[in-house]
ROSE-4610 file (N, C-alpha, C; in Angstrom, 1 decimal, always signed):
// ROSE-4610
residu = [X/X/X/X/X/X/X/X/X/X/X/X/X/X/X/X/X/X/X/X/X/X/X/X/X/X/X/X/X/X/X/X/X/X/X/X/X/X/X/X/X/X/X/X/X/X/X/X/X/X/X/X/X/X/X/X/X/X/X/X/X/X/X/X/X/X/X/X/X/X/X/X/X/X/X/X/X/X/X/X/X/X/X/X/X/X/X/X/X/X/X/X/X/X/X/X/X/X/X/X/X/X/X/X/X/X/X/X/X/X/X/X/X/X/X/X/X/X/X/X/X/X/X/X/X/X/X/X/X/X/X/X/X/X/X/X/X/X/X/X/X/X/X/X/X/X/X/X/X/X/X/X/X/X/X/X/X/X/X/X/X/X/X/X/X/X/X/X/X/X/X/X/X/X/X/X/X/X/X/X/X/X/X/X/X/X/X/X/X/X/X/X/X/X/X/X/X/X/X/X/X/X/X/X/X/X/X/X/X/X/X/X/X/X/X/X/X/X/X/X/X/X/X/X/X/X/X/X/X/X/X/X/X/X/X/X/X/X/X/X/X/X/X/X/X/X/X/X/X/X/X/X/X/X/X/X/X/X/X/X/X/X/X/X/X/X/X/X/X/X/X/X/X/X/X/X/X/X/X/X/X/X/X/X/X/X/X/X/X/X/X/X/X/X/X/X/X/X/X/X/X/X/X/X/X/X/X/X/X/X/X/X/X/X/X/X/X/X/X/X/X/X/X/X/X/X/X/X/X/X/X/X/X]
num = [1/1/1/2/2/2/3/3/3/4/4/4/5/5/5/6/6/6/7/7/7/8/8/8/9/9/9/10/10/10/11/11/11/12/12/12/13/13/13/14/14/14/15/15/15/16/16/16/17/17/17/18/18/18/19/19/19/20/20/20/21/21/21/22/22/22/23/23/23/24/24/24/25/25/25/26/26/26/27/27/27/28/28/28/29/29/29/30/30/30/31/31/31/32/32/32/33/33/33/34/34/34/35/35/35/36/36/36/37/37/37/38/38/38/39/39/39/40/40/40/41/41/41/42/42/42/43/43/43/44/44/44/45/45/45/46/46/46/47/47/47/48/48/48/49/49/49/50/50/50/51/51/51/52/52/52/53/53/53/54/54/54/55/55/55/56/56/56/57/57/57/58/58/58/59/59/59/60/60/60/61/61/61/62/62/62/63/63/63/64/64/64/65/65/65/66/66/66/67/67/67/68/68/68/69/69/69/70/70/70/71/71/71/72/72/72/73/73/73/74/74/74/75/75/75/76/76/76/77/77/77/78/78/78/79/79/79/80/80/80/81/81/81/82/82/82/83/83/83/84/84/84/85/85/85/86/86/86/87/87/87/88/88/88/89/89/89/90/90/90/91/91/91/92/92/92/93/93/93/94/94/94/95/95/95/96/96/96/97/97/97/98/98/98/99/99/99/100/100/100/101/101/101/102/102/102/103/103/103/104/104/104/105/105/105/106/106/106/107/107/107/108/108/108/109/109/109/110/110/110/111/111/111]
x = [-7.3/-8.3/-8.4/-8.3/-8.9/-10.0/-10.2/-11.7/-12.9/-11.7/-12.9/-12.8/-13.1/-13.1/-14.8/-15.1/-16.0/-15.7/-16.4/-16.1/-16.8/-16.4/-17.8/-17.4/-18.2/-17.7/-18.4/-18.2/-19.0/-18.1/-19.1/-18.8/-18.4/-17.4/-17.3/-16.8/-16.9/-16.5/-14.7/-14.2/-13.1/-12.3/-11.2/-11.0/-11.8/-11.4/-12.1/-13.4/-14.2/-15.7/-16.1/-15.0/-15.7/-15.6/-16.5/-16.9/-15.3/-14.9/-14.1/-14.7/-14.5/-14.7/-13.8/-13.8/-13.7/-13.6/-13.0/-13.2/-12.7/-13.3/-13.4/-13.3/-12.0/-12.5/-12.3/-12.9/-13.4/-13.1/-11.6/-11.3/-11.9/-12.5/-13.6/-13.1/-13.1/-12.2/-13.1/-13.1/-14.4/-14.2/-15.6/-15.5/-14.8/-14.6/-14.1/-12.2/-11.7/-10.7/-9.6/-9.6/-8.4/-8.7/-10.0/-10.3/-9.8/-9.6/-9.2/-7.8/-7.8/-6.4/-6.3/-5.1/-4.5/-4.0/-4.2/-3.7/-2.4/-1.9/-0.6/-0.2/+0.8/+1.2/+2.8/+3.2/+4.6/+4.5/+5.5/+5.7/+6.5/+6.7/+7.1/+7.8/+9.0/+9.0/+9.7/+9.5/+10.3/+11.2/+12.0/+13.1/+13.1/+13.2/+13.4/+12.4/+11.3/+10.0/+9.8/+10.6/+10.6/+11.4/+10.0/+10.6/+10.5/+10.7/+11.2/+10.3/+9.1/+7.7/+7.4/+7.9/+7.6/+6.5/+5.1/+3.4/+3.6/+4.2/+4.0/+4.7/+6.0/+6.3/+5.3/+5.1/+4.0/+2.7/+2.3/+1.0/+0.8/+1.9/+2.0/+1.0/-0.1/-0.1/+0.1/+1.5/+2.1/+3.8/+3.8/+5.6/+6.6/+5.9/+6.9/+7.7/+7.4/+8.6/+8.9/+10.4/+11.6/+12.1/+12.8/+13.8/+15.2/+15.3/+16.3/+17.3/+18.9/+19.8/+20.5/+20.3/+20.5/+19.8/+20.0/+19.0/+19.2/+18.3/+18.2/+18.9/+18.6/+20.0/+18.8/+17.9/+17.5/+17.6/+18.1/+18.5/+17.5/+16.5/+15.8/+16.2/+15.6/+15.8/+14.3/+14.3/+13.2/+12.7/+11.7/+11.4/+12.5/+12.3/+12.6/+12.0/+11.9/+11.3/+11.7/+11.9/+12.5/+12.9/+14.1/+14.7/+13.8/+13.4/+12.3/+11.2/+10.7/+9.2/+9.1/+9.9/+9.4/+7.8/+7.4/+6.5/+5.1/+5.2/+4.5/+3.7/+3.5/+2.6/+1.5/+0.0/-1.2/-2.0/-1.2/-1.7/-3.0/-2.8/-4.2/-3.8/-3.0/-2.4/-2.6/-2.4/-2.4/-1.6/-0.3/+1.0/+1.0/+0.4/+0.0/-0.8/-2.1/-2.7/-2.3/-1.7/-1.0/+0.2/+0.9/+2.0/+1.8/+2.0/+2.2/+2.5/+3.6/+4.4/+4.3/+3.4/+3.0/+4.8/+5.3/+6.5/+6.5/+5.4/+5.5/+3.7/+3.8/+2.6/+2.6/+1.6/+1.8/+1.0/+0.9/+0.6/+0.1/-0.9/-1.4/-0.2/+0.5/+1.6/+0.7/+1.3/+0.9/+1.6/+0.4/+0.3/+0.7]
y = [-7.2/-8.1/-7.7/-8.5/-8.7/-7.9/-6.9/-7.1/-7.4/-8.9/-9.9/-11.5/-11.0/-12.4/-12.4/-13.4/-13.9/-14.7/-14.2/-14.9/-16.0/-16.9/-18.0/-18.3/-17.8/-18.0/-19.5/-20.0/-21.1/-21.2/-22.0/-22.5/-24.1/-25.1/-26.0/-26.2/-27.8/-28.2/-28.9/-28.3/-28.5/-30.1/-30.6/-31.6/-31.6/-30.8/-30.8/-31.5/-30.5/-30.5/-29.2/-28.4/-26.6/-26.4/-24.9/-24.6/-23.4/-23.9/-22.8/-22.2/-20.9/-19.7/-20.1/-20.4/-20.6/-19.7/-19.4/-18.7/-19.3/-19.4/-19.9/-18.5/-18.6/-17.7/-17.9/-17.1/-18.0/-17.0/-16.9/-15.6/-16.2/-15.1/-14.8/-13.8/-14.4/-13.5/-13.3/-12.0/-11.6/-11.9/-12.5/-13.4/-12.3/-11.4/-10.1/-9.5/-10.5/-9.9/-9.7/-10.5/-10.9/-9.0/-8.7/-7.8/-6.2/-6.0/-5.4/-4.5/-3.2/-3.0/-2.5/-2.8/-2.0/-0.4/+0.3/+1.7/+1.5/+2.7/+2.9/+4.4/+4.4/+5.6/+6.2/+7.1/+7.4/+8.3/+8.5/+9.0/+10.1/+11.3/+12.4/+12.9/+12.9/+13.8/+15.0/+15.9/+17.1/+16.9/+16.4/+15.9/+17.2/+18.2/+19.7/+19.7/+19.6/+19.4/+18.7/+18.0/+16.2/+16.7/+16.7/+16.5/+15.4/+14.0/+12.4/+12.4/+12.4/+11.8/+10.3/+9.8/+8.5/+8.1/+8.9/+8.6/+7.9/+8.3/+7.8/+6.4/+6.5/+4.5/+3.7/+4.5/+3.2/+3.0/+4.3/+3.8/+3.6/+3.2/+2.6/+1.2/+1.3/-0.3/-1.1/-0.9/-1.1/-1.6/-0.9/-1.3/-0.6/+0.9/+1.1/+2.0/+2.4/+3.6/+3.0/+3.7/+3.0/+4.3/+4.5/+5.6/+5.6/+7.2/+7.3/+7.1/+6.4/+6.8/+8.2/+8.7/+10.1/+11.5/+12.7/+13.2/+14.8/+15.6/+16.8/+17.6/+19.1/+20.4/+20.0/+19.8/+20.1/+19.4/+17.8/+16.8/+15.1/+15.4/+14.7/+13.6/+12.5/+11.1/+10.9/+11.8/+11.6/+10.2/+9.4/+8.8/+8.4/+7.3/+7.0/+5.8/+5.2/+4.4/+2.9/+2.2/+0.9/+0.3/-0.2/-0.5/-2.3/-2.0/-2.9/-3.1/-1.6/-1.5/+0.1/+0.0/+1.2/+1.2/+0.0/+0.0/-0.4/-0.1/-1.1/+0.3/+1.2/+2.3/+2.0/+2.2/+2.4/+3.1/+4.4/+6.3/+6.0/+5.5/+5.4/+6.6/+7.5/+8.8/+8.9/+7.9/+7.8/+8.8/+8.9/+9.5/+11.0/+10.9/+12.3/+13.1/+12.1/+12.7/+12.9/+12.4/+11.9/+12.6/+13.5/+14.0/+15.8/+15.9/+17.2/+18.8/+17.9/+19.1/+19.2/+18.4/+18.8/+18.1/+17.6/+16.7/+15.5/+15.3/+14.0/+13.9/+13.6/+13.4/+12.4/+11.6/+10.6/+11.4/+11.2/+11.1/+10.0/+9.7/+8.6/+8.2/+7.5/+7.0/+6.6/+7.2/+6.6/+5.1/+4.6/+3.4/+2.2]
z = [+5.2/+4.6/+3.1/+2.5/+0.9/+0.3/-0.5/-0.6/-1.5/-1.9/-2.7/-1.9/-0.4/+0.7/+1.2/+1.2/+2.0/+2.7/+4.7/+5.5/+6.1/+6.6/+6.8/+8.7/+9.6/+10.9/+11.3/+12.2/+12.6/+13.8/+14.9/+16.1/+16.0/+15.8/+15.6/+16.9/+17.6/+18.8/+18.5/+20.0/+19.6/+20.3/+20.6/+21.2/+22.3/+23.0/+24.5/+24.6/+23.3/+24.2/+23.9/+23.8/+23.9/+22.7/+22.7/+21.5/+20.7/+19.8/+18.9/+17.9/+18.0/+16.8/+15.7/+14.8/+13.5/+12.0/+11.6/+10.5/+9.0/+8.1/+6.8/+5.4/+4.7/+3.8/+2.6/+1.7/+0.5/-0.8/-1.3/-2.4/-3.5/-4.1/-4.7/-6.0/-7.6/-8.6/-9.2/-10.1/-10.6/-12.0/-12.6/-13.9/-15.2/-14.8/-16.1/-15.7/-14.7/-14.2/-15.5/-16.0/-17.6/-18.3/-18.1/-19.2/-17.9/-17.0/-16.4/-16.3/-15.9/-16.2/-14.8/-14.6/-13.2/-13.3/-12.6/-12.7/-12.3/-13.3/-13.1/-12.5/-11.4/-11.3/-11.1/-11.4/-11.2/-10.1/-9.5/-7.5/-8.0/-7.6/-7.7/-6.1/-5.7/-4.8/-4.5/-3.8/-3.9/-2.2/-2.5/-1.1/-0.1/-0.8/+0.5/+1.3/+0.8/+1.6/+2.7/+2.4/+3.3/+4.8/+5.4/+7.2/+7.6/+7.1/+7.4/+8.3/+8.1/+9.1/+8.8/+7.3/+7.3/+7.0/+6.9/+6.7/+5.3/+4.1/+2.9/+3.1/+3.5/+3.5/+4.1/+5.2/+6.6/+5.6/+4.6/+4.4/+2.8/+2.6/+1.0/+0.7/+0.1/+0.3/-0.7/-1.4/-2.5/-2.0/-0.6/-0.9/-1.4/-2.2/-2.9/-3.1/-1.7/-1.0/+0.4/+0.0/+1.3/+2.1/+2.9/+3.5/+3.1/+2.4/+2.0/+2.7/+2.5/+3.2/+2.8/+2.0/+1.6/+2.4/+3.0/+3.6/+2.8/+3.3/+2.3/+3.2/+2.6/+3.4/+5.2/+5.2/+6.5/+7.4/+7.3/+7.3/+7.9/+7.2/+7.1/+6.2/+6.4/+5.2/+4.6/+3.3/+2.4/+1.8/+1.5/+1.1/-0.2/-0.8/-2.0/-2.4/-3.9/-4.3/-4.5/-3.6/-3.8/-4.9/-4.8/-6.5/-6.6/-7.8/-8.5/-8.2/-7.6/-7.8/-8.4/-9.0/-9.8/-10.7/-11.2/-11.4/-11.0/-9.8/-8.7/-8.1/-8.5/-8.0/-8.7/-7.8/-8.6/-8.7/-8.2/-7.8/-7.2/-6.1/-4.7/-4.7/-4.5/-4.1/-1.9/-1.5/+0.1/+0.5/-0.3/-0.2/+0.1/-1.2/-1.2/-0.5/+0.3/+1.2/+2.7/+2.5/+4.4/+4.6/+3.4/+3.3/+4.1/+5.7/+5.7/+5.4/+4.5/+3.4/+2.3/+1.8/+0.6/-0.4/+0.0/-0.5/-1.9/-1.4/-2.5/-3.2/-4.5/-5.1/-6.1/-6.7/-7.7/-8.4/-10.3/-11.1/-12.5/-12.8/-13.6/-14.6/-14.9/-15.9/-17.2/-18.4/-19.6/-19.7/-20.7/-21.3/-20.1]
């Protein structure tokens, strides 16, 4: 879910005669969005680290790590960063929390 949605539920009747649940939503942009900047971040990983658990791809919510076909000496397939979203990080740092080896980290990108 969004989290600039408002939801509007209502019970409307349906062909039948019976009652359907309904849901209505209504995106919602905030009057200062133009003046807004998105964070930027760059992904860092240290591949040796990488026991191919996968937590940083599944919980990217950016997209912007994939599985490598390349794997390290321990033979794991480390993350990597999808070609043409290199710029598409926005250091939530999920990655780096969810990472049990301490493998991968983002940092804020200038300008």
């Amino acid at each position: 879910m969004l989290p600039l949605e408002c939801m509007l539920w209502s019970w409307p009747i349906g062909p039948a005669g019976e009652r359907v649940l309904s849901m209505r939503v209504f995106a919602r942009t905030p009057l200062d969005l133009e003046k807004m900047a998105r964070p930027r971040g760059q992904v860092y990983l240290i591949p040796e680290r990488c026991k191919g658990c996968n937590l940083c791809v599944e919980l990217c919510p950016r997209n912007v790590l994939e599985p490598s076909p390349q794997t390290n000496s321990k033979g794991y397939h480390y993350p990597q960063i999808r070609e043409g979203h290199e710029g598409d990080c926005v250091h939530c740092e999920f990655c780096t929390m969810v990472c049990p080896e301490f493998a991968i980290f983002t940092l804020e990108a200038d300008g």
